[in-house]
C-alpha positions as semicolon CSV with decimal commas, in nm:
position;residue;x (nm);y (nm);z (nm)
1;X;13,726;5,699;8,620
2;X;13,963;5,831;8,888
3;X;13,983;5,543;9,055
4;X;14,153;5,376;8,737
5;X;14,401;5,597;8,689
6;X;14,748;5,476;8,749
7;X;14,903;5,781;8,903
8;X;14,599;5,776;9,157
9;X;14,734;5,576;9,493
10;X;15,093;5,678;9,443
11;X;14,967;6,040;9,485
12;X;14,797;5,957;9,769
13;X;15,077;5,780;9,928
14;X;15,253;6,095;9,855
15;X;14,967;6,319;10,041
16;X;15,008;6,102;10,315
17;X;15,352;6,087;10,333
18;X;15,334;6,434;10,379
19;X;15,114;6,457;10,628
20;X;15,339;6,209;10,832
21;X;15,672;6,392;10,784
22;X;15,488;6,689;10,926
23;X;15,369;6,458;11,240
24;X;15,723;6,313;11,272
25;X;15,851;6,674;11,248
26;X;15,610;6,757;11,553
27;X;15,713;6,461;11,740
28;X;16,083;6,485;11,729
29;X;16,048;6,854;11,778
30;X;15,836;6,775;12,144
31;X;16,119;6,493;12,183
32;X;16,407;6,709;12,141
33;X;16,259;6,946;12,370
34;X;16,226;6,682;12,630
35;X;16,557;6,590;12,655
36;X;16,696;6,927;12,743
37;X;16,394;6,999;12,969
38;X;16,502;6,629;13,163
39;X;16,862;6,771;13,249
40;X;16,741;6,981;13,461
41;X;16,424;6,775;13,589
42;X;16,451;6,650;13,925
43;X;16,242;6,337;13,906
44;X;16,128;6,165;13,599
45;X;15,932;5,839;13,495
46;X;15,860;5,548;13,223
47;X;15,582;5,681;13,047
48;X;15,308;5,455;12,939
49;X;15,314;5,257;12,615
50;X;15,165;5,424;12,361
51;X;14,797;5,199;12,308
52;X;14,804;4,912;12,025
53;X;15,186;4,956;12,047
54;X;15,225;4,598;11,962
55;X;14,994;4,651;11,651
56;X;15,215;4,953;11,588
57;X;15,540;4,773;11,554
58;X;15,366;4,513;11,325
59;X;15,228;4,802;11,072
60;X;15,605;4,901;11,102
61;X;15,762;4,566;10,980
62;X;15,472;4,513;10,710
63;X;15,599;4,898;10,591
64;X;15,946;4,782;10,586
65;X;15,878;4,477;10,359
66;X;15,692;4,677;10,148
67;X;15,954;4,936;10,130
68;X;16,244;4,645;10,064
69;X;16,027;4,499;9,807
70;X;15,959;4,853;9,630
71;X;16,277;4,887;9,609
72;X;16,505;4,629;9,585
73;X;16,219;4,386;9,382
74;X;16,047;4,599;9,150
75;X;16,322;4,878;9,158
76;X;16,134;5,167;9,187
77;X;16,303;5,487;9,247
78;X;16,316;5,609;9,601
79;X;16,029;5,885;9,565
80;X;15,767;5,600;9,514
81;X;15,822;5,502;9,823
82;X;15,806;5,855;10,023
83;X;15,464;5,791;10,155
84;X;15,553;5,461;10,300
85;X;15,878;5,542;10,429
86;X;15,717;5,835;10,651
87;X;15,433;5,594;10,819
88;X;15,708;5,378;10,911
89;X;15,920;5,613;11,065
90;X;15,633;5,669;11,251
91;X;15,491;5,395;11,366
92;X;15,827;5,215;11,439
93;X;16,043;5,515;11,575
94;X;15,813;5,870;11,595
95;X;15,541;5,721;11,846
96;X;15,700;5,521;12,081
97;X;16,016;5,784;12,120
98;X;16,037;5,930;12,468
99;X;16,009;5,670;12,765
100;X;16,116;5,885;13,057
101;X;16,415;5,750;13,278
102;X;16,280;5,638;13,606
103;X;16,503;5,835;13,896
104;X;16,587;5,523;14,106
105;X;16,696;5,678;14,426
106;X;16,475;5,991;14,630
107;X;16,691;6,177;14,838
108;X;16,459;6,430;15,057
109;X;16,750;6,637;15,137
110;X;16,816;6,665;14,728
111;X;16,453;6,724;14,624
112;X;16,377;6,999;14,898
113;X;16,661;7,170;14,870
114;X;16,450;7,273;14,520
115;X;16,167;7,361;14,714
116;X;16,390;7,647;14,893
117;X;16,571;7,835;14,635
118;X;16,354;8,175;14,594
119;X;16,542;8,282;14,318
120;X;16,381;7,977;14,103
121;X;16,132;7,817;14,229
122;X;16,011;7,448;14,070
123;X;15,740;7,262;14,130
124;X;15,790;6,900;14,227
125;X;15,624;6,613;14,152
126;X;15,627;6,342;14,359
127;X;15,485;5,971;14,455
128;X;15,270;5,940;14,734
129;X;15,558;5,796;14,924
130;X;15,813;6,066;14,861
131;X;15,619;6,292;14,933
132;X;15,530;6,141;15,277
133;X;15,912;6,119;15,336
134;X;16,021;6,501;15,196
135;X;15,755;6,614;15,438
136;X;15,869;6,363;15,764
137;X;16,250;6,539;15,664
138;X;16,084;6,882;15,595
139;X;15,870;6,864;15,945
140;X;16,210;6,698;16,134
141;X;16,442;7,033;16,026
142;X;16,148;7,263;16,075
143;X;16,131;7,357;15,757
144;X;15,726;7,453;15,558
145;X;15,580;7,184;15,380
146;X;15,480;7,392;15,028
147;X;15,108;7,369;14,909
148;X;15,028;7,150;14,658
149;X;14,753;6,918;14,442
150;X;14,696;6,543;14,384
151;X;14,632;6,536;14,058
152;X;14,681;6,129;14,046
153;X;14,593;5,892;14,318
154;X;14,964;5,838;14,394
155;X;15,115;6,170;14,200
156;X;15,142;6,480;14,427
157;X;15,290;6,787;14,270
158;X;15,458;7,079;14,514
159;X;15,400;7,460;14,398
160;X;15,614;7,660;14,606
161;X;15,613;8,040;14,644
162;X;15,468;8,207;14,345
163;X;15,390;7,880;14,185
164;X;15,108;7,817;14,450
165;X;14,887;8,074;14,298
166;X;14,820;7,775;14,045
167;X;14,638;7,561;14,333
168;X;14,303;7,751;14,251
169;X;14,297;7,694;13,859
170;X;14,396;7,320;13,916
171;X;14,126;7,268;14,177
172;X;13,921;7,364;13,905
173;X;14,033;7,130;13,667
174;X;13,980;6,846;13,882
175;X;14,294;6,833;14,082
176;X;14,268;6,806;14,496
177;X;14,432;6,999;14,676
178;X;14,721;6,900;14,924
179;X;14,776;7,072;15,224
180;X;15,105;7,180;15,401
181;X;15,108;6,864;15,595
182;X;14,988;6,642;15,365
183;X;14,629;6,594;15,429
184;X;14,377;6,630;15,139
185;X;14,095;6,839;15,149
């Protein structure tokens, strides 16, 4: 019976564990990515907890007990414990990594200055409030309000020049559009 065979579980442990260190691979990968992409970002935010994070962190600390007692208890070399050790990087570190840095100050001047450089244009995403004062600065110095979309209730996102050519596909998709002067439509 395959069930009774000893060697059974820790190979599957093993399977999993491999499985995980290819997820964990993925995740720090996207991470990593992320933090050069934020250098040059011009407004970032907390992302969400991931859901059941609580529940997360306690499949993490049951892993790590099991891990300490694998090894230190029944001294088992450290490949029995591959499987395990790659669900708890996961759930402890690998899934919650990445909480964007809020940008606590919005300087209209800053932000649409972005908004104006042809030679590299960048969207800009914005709270419903920002974007009410970048366009009361914008409208002030006489300078166009870009087109953009409200993809969130309170999330507008700015596509200037060549960018704007977006609008259509993200109308599709759900998004409303945002006018140059900050009405929706």
């Amino acid at each position: 019976m395959l069930i009774s065979n000893p060697n059974f579980l820790p190979r599957i442990l093993y399977v999993l564990g491999a499985g995980f260190l290819l997820i964990n691979i993925r995740l720090f990968f996207q991470y990593y990515r992320f933090t050069r992409l934020r250098r040059s970002a011009l407004l970032t935010w907390p992302g969400p907890r991931p859901p059941l994070y609580r529940l997360f962190l306690w499949v993490g600390a049951v892993l790590a007990i099991l891990i300490y007692y694998k090894l230190a208890v029944l001294r088992l070399h450290p490949k029995f414990v591959f499987g395990e050790t790659m669900m708890l990087v996961y759930y402890v570190y690998a899934l919650p990594l990445g909480s964007w840095d809020a940008t606590t100050t919005f300087d209209p001047a800053v932000q649409g200055s972005a908004l104006d450089d042809p030679a590299r244009p960048r969207a800009l995403v914005l709270s419903g409030r920002a974007f009410s004062d970048l366009a009361l600065q914008r409208l002030r110095t006489g300078k166009p309000i870009p087109p953009g979309i409200r993809a969130h209730p309170n999330l507008i996102v700015l596509l200037p020049g060549p960018l704007a050519g977006c609008i259509d596909e993200a109308v599709r998709a759900g998004a409303r559009s945002v006018d140059g002067y900050g009405g929706g439509s």
